[in-house]
C-alpha angles and dihedrals in degrees: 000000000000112000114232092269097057093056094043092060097045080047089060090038089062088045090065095050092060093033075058089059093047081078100062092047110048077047084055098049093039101054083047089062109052091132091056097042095061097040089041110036121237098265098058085047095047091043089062095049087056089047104049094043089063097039090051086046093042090052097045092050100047088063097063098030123081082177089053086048098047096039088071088073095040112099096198090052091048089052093047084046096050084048090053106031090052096050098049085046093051093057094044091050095054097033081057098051091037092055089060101074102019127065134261086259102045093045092049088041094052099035084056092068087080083087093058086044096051096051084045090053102038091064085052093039121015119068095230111072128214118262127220093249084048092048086054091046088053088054101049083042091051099050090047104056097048093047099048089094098045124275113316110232102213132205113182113240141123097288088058095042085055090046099052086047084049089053094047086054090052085050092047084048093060094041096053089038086067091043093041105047085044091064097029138051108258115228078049097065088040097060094049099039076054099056088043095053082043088058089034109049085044098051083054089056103044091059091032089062100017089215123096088210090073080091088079095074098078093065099049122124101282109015104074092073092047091044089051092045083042094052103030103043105014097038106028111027092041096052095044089055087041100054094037097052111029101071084066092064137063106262089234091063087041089069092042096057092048088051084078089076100092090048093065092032086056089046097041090047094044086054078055101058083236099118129012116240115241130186085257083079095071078070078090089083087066093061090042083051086053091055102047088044089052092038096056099042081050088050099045087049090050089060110029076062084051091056101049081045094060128203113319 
């Protein structure tokens, strides 16, 4: 039978096919929306699409969960949702304004870092440190990702300085999320890290756009189906997964497992006739590389732990 780990890792794996998909669909409901964009900005577009995915998301999961219900009058999973809310909002927020001025393969390249920044603050913050196998698998999965989409060519300005501290809230957001869902149970910190990215994302967008009536904008033709598949699949299915599964795994193999997201989203957006395929794609072995080399060190530690422990 597969130990906790390794369903906790097929579990994330799973994560990263429908965060893949995410990008297809934020693609769908934005190029349904040229007029807003340009009366509205993009991040205040932008800011309603973010909003509306975890509302969507936060009303269809207080119905079937006695825990998210009664998380809204718990003060400590208020405070873990606050944690883990602002710091998801935080990345998207500066992935969103960073996008605006740098290209597809130098934001991939430099969101990816949050790999390299998970596996740096996990040795100041978590309580399970990186191996060496794990350091090399955070660099294979590194380089892959970034390089999925070709080579960035970076020029250093303010859209790729937001990007890499996107990328280091992503990386907080891993590392908390193992602390959190440790201490808390874990559909209640989602409900309440969901209703603060609702609040959050919306007050972006009000400043972003300075008009109320950017709201409009999530029920325009062709964007309601993209916003439900958003919030059901790419909100609430994704962060359950995420908060039930990743307190079984090292922080550090966490992030390398996530680092699979630009592959599908490559692959998805390519079915869709939204980005061409190139050879750099096959990068990706280099993030499935990363993974065998993490799993078995993580293996080989599992057991090596069953065998001082001696039979029970």
């Amino acid at each position: 039978m597969a130990s906790k780990r390794q369903q906790a890792a097929f579990g994330l794996f799973s994560v990263t096919l429908l965060w893949g998909g995410t990008f297809v669909w934020m693609k769908q409901a934005l190029n349904s929306l040229d007029g807003e964009l340009t009366q509205y900005t993009t991040a205040g577009v932008v800011g309603v699409i973010v909003c509306s995915r975890f509302l969507i998301a936060f009303v269809a999961l207080l119905p079937f969960s006695s825990e998210a219900r009664r998380a809204l009058t718990s003060k400590e999973d208020w405070k873990g949702g606050l944690i883990l809310g602002g710091l998801m909002l935080a990345g998207f927020v500066l992935q969103m304004i960073g996008i605006e001025s740098v290209s597809p393969s130098v934001s991939a390249f430099l969101t990816s870092l949050y790999v390299v920044f998970t596996a740096i603050l996990s040795v100041k913050i978590s309580d399970r440190k990186p191996t060496r196998m794990m350091v090399l698998g955070v660099g294979l999965a590194t380089i892959g990702a970034g390089f999925i989409d070709g080579p960035p060519h970076i020029v250093w300005g303010l859209g790729e300085l937001l990007t890499v501290v996107c990328a280091f809230f992503f990386a907080l957001h891993i590392i908390y999320t193992d602390k959190i869902t440790k201490q808390l149970n874990p559909i209640a910190v989602t409900s309440t890290s969901f209703a603060v990215l609702v609040v959050g994302a919306g007050i972006v967008a009000l400043i972003a756009s300075r008009d109320v009536m950017v709201f409009e904008s999530a029920w325009q033709e062709g964007v309601i189906i993209p916003l439900l598949c958003l919030g059901l699949f790419g909100s609430l299915a994704c962060i359950l997964m995420l908060n039930a599964f990743q307190r079984h795994l090292n922080p550090t193999h966490a992030a390398i497992i996530y680092s699979f997201e630009p592959v599908w989203a490559t692959l998805y957006g390519w079915q869709q006739g939204l980005v061409e395929v190139s050879i750099w794609l096959t990068m990706g072995l280099l993030l499935l590389l990363g993974n065998i080399i993490v799993e078995l060190d993580e293996s080989s530690e599992e057991n090596h732990r069953s065998d001082d422990a001696g039979p029970e």
